[in-house]
N, C-alpha and C positions, 0 to 999 in steps of 0.2 A: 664928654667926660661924665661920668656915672657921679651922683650927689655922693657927698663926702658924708658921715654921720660923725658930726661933734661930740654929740652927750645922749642918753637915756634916761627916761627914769619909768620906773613901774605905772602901769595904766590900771589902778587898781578898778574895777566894776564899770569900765566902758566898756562900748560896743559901735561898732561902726553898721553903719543901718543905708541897708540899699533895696531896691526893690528886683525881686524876680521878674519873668514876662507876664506874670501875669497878677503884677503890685502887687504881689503880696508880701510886707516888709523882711528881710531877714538880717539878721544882727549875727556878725561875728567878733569873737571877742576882741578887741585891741589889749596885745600883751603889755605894751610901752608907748611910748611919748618920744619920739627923734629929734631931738634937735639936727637939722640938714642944712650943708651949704649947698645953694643951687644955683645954679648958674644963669637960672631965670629972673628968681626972684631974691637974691640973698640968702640969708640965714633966716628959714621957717622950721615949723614945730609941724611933725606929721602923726598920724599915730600907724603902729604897724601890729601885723596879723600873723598869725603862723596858721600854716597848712601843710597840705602834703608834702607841698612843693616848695615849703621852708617859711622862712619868716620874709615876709613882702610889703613893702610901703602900699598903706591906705590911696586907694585910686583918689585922684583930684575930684574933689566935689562931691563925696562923700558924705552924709551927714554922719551927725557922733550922737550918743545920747550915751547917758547917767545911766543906771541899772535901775534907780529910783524913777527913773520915767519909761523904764522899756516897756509895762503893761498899761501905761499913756497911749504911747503910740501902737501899740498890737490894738488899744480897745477901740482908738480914734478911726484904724485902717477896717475894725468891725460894722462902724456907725455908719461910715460912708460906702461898704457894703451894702448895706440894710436900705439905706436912701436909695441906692444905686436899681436895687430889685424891686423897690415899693414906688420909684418915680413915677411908672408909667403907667402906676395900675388906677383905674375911675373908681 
């Protein structure tokens, strides 16, 4: 049985953040907030996305961030770059 959606409410200025093949972070908007009955785990909170292929619940294990932190994590995923190419230099 497919999860049931209870309620919604507006996701105002998230984004659900995952990593491409090659970590590099990308964020896509989450439009709302799910309240879901699941079969697995009860009544949870998911947030969901729209794309081509329509609005689709956030993959499990996703992280979320704030908009107020999105250029956090874009600067943090910079620094450990920068570590990454300066490691091995004498």
């Amino acid at each position: 049985m497919e999860n049931r959606i209870l309620q919604i409410i507006p996701a105002n200025d998230w984004f659900a953040v995952t990593d491409d093949i090659a970590g590099i972070p990308l964020f896509s908007r989450v439009i709302c907030w799910a309240l879901i009955e699941d079969d697995d785990f009860g009544n949870v909170v998911v947030g969901m996305t729209a794309s081509d292929l329509g609005i689709t619940e956030v993959s499990e294990g996703t992280a979320y961030c704030h908009a107020d932190r999105r250029e956090v994590i874009e600067l943090d995923w910079r620094i450990k770059q920068y570590e990454k190419k300066n490691y091995c230099k004498y």
